[in-house]
FIKOLZA-1660 file (N, C-alpha, C; in steps of 0.1 Angstrom, whole numbers, plus 5000, padded with zeros to 4 digits):
% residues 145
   i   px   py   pz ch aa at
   1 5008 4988 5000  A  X  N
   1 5000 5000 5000  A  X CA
   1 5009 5012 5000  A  X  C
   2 5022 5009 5006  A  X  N
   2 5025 5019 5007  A  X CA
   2 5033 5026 4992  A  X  C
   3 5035 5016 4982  A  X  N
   3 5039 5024 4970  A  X CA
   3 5032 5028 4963  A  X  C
   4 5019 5025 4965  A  X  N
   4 5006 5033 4957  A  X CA
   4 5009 5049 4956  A  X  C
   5 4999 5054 4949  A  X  N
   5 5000 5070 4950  A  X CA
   5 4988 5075 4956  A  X  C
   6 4982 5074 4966  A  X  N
   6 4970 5077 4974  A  X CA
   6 4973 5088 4978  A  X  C
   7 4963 5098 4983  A  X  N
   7 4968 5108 4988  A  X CA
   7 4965 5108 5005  A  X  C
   8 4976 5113 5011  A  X  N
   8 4980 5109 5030  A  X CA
   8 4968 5110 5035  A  X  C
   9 4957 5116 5035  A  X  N
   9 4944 5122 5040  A  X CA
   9 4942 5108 5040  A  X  C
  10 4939 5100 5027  A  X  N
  10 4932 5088 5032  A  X CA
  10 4936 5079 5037  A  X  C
  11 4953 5079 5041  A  X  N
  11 4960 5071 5046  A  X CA
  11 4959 5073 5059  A  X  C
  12 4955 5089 5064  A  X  N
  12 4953 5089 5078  A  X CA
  12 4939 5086 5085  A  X  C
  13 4932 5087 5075  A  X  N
  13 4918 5079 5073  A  X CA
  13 4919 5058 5081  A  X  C
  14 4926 5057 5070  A  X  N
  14 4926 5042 5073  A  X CA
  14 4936 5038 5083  A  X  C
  15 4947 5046 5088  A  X  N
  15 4949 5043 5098  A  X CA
  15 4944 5049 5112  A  X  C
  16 4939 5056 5113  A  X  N
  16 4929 5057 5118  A  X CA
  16 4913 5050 5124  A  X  C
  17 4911 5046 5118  A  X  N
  17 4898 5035 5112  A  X CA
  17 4908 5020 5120  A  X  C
  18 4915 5016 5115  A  X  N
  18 4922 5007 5119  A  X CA
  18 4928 5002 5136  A  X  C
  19 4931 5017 5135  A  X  N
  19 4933 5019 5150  A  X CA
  19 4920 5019 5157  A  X  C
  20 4918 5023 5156  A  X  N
  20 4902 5022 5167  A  X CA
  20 4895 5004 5161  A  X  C
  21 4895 5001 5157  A  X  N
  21 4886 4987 5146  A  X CA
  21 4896 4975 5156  A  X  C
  22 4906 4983 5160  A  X  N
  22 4911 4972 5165  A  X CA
  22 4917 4972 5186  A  X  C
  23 4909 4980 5189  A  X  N
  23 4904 4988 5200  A  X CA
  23 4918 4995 5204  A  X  C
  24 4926 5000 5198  A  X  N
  24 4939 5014 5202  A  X CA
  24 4932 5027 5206  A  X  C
  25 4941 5035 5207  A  X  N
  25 4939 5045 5210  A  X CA
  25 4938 5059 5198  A  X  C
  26 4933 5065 5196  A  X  N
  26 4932 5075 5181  A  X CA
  26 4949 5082 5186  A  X  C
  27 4956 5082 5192  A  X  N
  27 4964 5087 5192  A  X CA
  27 4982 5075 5185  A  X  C
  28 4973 5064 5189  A  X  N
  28 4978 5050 5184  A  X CA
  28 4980 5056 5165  A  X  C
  29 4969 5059 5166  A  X  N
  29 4966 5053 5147  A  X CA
  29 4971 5068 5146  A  X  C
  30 4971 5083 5151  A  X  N
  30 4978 5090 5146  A  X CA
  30 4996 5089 5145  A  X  C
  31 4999 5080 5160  A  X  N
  31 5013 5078 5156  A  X CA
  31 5020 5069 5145  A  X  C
  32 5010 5059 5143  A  X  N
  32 5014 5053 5133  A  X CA
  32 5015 5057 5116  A  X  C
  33 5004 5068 5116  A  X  N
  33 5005 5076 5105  A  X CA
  33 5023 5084 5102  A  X  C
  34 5022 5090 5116  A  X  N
  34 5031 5097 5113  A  X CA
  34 5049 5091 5112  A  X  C
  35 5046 5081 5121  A  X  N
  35 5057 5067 5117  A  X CA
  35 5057 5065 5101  A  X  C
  36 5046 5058 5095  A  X  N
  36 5042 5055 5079  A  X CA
  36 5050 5067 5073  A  X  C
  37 5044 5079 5073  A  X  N
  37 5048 5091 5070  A  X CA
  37 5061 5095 5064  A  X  C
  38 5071 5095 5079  A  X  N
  38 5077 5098 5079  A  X CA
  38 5092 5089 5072  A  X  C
  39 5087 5076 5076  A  X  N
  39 5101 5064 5070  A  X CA
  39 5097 5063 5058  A  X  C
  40 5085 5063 5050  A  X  N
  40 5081 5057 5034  A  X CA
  40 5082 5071 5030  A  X  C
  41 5070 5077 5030  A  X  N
  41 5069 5089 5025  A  X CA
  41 5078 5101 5024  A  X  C
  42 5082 5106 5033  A  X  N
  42 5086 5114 5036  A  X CA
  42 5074 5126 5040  A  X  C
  43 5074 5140 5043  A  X  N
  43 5063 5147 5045  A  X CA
  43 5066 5155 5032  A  X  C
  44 5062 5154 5024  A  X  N
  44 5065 5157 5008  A  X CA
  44 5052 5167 5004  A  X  C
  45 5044 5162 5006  A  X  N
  45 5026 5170 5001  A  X CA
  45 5026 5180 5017  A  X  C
  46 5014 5188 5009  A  X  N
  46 5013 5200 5017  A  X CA
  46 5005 5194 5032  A  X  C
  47 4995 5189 5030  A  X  N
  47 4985 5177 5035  A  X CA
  47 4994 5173 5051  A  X  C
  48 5004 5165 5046  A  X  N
  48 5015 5161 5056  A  X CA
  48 5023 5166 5065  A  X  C
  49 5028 5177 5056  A  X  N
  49 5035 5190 5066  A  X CA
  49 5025 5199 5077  A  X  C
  50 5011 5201 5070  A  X  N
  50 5006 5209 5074  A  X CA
  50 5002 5201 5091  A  X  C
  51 5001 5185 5087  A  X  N
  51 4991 5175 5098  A  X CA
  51 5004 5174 5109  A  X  C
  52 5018 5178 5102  A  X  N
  52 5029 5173 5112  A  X CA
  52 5031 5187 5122  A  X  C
  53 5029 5200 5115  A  X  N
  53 5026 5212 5122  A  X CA
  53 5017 5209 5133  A  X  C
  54 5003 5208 5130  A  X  N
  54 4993 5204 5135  A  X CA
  54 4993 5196 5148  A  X  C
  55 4993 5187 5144  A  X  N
  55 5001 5174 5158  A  X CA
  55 5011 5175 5168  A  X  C
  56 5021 5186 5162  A  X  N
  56 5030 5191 5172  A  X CA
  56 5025 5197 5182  A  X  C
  57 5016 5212 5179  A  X  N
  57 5013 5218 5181  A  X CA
  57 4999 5215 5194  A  X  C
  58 4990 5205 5189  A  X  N
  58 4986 5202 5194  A  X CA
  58 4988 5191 5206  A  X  C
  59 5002 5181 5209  A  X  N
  59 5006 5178 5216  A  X CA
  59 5008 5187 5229  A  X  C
  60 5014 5199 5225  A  X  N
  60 5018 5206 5234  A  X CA
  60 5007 5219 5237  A  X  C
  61 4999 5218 5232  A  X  N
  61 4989 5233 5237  A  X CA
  61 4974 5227 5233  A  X  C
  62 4971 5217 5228  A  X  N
  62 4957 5213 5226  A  X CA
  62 4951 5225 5219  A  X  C
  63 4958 5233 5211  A  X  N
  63 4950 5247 5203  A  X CA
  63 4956 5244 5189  A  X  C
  64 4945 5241 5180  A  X  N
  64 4949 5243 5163  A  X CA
  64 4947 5256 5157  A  X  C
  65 4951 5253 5152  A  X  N
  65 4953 5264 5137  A  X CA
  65 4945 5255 5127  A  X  C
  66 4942 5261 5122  A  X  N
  66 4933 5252 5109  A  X CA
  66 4935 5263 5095  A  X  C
  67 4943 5271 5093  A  X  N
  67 4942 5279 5083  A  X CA
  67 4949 5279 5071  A  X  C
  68 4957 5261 5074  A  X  N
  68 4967 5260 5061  A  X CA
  68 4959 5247 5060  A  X  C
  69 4948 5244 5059  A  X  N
  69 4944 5230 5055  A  X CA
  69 4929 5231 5046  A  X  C
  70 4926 5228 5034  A  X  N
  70 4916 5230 5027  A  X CA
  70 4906 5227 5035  A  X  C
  71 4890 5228 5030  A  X  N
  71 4880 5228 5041  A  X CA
  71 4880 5214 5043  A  X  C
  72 4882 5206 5032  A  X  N
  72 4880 5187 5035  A  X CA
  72 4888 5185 5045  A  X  C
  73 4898 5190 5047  A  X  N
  73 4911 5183 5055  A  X CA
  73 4908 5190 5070  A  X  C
  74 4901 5198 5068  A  X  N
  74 4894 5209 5082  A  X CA
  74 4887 5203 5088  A  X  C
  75 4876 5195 5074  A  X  N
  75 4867 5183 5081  A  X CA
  75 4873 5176 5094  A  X  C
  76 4884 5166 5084  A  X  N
  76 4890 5155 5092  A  X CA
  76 4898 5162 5105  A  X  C
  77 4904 5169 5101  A  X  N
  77 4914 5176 5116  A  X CA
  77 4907 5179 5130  A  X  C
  78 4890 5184 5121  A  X  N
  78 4883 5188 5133  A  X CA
  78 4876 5174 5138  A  X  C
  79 4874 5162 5132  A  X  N
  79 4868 5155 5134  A  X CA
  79 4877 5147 5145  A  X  C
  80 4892 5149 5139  A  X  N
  80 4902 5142 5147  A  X CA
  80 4904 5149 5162  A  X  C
  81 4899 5164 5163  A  X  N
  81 4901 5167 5177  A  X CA
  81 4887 5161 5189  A  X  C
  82 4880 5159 5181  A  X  N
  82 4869 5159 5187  A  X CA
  82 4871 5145 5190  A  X  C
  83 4881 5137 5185  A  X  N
  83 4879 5120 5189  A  X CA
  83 4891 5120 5203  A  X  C
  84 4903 5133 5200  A  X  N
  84 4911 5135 5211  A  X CA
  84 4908 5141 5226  A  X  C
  85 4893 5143 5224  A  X  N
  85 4887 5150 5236  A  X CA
  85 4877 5137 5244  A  X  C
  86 4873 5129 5236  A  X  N
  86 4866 5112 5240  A  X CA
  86 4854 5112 5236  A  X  C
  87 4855 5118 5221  A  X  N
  87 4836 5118 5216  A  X CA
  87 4844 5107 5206  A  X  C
  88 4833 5099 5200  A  X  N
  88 4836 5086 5195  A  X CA
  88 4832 5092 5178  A  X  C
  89 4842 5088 5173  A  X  N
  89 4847 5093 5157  A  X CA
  89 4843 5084 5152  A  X  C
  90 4842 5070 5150  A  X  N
  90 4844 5059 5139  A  X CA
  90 4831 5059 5132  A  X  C
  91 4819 5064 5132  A  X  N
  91 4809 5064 5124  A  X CA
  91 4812 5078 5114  A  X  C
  92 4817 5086 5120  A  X  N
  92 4822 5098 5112  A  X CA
  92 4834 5098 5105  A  X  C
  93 4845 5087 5106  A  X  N
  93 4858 5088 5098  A  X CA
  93 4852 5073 5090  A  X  C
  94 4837 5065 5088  A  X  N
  94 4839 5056 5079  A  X CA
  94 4831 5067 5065  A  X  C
  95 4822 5078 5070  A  X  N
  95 4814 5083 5062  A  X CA
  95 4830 5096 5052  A  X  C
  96 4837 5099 5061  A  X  N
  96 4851 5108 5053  A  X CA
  96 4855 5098 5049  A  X  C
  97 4862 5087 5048  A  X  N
  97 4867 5079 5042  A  X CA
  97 4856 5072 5029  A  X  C
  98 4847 5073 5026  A  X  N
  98 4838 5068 5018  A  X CA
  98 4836 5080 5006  A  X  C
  99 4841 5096 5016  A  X  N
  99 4840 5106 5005  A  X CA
  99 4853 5104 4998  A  X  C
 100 4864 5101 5004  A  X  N
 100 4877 5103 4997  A  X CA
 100 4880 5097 4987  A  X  C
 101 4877 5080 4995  A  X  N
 101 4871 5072 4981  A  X CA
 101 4867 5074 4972  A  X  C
 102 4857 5082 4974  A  X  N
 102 4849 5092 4962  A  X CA
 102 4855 5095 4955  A  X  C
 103 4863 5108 4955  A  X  N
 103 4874 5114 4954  A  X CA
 103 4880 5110 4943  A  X  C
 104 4889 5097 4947  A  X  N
 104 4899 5095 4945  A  X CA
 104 4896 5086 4932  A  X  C
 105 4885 5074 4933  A  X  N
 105 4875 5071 4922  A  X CA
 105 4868 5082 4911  A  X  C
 106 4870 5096 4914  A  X  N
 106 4868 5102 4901  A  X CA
 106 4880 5109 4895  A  X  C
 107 4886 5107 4904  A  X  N
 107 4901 5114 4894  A  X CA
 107 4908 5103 4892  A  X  C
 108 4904 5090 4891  A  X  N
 108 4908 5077 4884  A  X CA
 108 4900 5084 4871  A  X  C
 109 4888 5081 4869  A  X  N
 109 4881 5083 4859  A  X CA
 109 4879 5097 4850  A  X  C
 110 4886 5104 4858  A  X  N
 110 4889 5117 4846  A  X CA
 110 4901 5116 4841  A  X  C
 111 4912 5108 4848  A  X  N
 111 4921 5105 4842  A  X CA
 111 4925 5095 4832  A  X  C
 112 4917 5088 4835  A  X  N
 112 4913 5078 4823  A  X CA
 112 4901 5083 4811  A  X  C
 113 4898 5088 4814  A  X  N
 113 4887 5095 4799  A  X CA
 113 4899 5104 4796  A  X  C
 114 4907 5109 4796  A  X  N
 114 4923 5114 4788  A  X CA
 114 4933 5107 4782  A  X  C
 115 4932 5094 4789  A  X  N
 115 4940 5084 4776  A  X CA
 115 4940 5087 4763  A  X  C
 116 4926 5084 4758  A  X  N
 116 4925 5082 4744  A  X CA
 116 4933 5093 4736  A  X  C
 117 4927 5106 4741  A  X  N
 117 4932 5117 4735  A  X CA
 117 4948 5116 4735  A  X  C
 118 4953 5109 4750  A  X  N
 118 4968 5112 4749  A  X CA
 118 4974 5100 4745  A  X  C
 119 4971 5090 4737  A  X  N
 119 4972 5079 4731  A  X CA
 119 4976 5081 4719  A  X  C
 120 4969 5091 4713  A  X  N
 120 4971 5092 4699  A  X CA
 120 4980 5101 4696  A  X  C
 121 4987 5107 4705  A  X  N
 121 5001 5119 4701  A  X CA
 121 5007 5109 4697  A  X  C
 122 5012 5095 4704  A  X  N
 122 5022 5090 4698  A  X CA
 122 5017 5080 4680  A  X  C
 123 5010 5081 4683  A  X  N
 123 5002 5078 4670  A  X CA
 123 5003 5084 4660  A  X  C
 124 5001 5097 4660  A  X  N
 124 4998 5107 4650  A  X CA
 124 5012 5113 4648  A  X  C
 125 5024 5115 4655  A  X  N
 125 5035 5117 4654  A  X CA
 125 5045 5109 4652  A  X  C
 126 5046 5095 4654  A  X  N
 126 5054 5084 4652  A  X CA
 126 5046 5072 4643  A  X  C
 127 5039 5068 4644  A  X  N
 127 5034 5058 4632  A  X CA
 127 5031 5061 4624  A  X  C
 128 5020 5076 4618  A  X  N
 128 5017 5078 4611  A  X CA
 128 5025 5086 4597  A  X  C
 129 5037 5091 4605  A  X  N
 129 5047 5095 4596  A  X CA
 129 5058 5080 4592  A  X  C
 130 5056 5072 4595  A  X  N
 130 5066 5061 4594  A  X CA
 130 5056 5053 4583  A  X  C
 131 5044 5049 4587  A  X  N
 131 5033 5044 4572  A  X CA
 131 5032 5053 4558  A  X  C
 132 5034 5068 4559  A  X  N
 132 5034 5071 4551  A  X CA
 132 5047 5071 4542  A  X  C
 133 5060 5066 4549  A  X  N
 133 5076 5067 4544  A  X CA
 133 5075 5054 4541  A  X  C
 134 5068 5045 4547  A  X  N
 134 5067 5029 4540  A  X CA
 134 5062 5027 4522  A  X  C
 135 5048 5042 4523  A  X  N
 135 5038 5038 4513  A  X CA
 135 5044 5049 4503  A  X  C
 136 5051 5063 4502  A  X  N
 136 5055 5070 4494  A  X CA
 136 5069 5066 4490  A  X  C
 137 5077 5062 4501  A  X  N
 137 5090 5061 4492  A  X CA
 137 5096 5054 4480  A  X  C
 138 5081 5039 4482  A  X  N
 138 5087 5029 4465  A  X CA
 138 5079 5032 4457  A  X  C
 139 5070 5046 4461  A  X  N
 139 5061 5052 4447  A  X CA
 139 5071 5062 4441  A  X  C
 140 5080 5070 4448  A  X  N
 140 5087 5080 4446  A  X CA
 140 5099 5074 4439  A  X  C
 141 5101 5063 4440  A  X  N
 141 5117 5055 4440  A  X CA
 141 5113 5051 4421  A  X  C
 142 5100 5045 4423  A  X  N
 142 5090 5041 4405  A  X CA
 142 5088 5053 4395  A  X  C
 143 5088 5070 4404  A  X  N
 143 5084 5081 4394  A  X CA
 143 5100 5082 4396  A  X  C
 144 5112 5081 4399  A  X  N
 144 5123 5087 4395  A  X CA
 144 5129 5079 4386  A  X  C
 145 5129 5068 4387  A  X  N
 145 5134 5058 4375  A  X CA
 145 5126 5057 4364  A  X  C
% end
């Protein structure tokens, strides 16, 4: 999973989900994210820096900032503080994880309805000049002699 190209949100999604599914602590499945994170990943996307800010921050003062995180990710951040205070998250991180899914299921499929189009550059620039140098050059070769 971890060489996929998913984006971290739903990674912290599932481990998350995971952590609690398997009675830990939400602070379990955030360390583990940030373990995952940090040795595979690196904190490379903005998503990850912004959650590694976050986490710090909140270790030590229990007060976020939420103002470098799109509104989805505000979702989860805020949904994640609210599981750090002992209100029970996992009916709410299976319904975010089911949007991400979403998500992530349509930019499969806009990226795939772009193939075709980008299938044919090498078509139209490499085969189709090469069939034509197959089919003019022993016509050309017949009108010079």
């Amino acid at each position: 999973m971890d060489d996929l190209n998913l984006p971290n949100s739903l990674i912290l999604v599932w481990d998350i989900k995971r952590a609690i599914e398997k009675n830990l602590s939400l602070q379990q499945g955030l360390q583990k994210f940030v373990q995952r994170t940090a040795n595979i990943r690196g904190f490379q996307d903005d998503f990850s820096k912004n959650f590694m800010k976050w986490w710090q921050i909140w270790q030590k003062t229990q007060v976020s900032d939420l103002n470098n995180f799109n509104a989805q990710h505000r979702a989860l951040i805020t949904l994640i503080e609210s599981g750090l205070r002992g209100q029970s998250i996992y009916e709410p991180i299976k319904s975010i994880e089911a949007d991400l899914i979403e998500m992530c299921e349509a930019d499969i499929q806009e990226h795939a309805a772009k193939l075709p189009l980008l299938l044919q550059i090498p078509l139209v620039f490499l085969v189709f000049p090469a069939i034509c140098i197959l089919l003019l050059v022993p016509t050309l070769c017949q009108l010079a002699f």
